[in-house]
N, C-alpha and C positions, 0 to 999 in steps of 0.2 A: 767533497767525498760522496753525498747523494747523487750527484751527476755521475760519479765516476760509478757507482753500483748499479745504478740504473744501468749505464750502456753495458759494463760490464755482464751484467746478468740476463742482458738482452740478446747481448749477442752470443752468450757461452749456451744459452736456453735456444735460440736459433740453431746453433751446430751439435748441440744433440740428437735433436728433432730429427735431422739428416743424418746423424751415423759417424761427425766428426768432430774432431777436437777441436779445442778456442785455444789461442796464446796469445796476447798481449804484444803486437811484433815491435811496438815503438812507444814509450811512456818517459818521461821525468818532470821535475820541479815546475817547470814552467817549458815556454815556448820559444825561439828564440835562442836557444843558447844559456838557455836560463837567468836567472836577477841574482844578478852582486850583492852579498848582504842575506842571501833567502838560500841559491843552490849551491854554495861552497859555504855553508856552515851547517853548523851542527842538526838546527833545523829538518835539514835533507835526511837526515839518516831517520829521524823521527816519523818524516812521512813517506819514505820508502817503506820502513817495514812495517805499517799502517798499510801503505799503500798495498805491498804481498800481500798480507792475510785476506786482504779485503778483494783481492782478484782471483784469491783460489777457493772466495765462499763470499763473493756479493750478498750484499741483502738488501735489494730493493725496496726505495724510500716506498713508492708506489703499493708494492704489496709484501706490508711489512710480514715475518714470520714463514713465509712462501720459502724460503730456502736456511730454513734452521738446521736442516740438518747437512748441510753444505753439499748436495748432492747436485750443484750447478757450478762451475768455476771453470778459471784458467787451468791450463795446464804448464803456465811458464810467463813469465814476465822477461822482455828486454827495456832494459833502461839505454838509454840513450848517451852515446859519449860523441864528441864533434872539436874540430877546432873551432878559436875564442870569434873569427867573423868570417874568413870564407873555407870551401872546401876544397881540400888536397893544398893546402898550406900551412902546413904543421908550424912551420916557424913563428905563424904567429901566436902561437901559445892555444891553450886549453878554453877551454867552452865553461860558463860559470860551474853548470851541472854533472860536468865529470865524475862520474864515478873514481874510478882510475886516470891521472896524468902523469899524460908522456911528459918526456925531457924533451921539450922546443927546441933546446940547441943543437949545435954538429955535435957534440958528444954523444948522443942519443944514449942517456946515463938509462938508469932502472926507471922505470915509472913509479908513481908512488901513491898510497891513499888516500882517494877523499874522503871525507865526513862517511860521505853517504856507502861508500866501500864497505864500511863498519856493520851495516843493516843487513847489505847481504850475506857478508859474512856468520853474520849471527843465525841468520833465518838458514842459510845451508848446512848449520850444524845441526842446529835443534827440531830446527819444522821439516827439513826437505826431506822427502821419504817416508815420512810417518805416517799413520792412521788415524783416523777418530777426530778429527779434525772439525769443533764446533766455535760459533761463538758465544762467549760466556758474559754475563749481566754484570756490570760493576757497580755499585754503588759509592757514591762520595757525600760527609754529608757536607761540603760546602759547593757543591754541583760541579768539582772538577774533572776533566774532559780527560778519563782512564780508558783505554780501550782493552780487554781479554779477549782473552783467544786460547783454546786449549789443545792437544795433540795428546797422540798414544806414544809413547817411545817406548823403550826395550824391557822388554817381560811386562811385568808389572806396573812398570812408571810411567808417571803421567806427568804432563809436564802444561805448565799457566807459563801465558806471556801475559804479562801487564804493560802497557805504551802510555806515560804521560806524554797528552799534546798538551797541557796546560803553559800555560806561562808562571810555575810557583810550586811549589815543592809539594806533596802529597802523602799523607802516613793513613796508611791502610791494614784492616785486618783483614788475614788470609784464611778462609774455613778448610781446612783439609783434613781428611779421616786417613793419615799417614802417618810411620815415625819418625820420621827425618827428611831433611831437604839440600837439595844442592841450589845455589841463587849464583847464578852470569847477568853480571851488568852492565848495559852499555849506555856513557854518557857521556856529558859535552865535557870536553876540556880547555881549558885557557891557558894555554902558556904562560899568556902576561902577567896572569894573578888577581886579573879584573874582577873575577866571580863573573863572567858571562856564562851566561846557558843555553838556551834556543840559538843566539847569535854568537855564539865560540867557534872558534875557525875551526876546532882540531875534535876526533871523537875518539875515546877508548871503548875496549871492553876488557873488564876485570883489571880494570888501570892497567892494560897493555896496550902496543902499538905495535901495527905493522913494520918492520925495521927498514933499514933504508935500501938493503938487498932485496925488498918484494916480500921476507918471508914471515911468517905469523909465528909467535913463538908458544903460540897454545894456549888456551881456554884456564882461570885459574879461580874457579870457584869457592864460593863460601861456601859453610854447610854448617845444620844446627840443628837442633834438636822441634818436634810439635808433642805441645802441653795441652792436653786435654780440648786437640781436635781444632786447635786455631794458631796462630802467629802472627806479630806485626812487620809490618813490608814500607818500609820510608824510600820516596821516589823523588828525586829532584825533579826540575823542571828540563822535562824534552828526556828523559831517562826513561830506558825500558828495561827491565829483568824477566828474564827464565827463572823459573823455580820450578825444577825438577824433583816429585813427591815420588818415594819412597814407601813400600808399606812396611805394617810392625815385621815381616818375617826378615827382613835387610838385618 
């Protein structure tokens, strides 16, 4: 991720300089086609929308602090989709890193979603189009790897993403001067019942799934009350939440 802020903020700080915008025309998990095991699990979804935040507000290992107020970034990410080894041969199936896979066969059924489907999904509800877009300090005290990020949404609300990249479950408390919260979750799922997490083939948000027709059947958040300016926030491993704060006039 320091490589990727670096070039990212080198070359988004180059096309301002000039008068033009930066996008990201080609990016995913790996190289290749992506790794079996790494970009069709769960995993992907985790460092996709790691990955967004961090292309629409690099922060250069180099010169740390230089763009806190994210006034350097992408203006768009393309992730990358392919068949599984050569090109314009759909038949032989899907690329590790698909976002979205097609139906390889003559039936040419719905396509359906990957892991990593899930990330952008979440980030075109919550983050696309909003304002005020910083990055935010986490603290853990057993040093685990939480990343924030914060956004303006509508009137008043302010909305934290929290991204375990850990490998282990994380219970945090949230400092907020609100009175209520709405929390969207998205995490690894296991069909089999393994308890896998980073490495789970399948991903929700709000323990939903895209159906088999392509369609989403909507966003199903929790919501609960803040006690004297704090609340606690339990994160599995490879799991990210929206928590969208509220003020007392709600």
């Amino acid at each position: 991720m320091d490589n990727f802020n670096y070039g990212a903020y080198k070359h988004a700080d180059e096309a301002a300089q000039r008068g033009l915008g930066y996008r990201l025309g080609e990016i995913n998990t790996s190289a290749g086609r992506g790794a079996q095991g790494v970009s069709d699990v769960a995993a992907s979804a985790t460092w996709a929308l790691d990955v967004m935040f961090n292309a629409a507000c690099p922060q250069p290992p180099d010169r740390p602090g230089v763009n806190a107020a994210c006034k350097i970034g992408a203006s768009g990410v393309n992730f990358h989709n392919a068949e599984v080894n050569a090109f314009y041969r759909p038949e032989e199936g899907n690329a590790y890193y698909n976002t979205v896979r097609y139906d390889p066969s003559p039936l040419m059924g719905a396509p359906s979603a990957a892991p990593e489907y899930y990330a952008l999904l979440l980030f075109a509800e919550f983050a696309q189009g909003t304002d005020g877009l910083r990055p935010v300090a986490v603290s853990t005290e057993d040093g685990s790897l939480v990343k924030g990020w914060q956004v303006q949404g509508e009137a008043a609300e302010r909305r934290l993403f929290l991204i375990n990249k850990s490998d282990h479950s994380v219970d945090m408390t949230v400092s907020a001067p609100a009175a209520s919260y709405q929390l969207n979750r998205m995490s690894p799922h296991d069909p089999t019942g393994a308890g896998r997490t980073l490495d789970a083939p399948e991903m929700r948000i709000d323990g939903r799934a895209v159906s088999a027709d392509g369609a989403w059947p909507g966003f199903d958040a929790t919501e609960g009350a803040i006690s004297r300016g704090r609340f606690e926030v339990s994160l599995g491993s490879g799991e990210a939440v929206v928590i969208t704060l509220h003020g007392k006039g709600r």
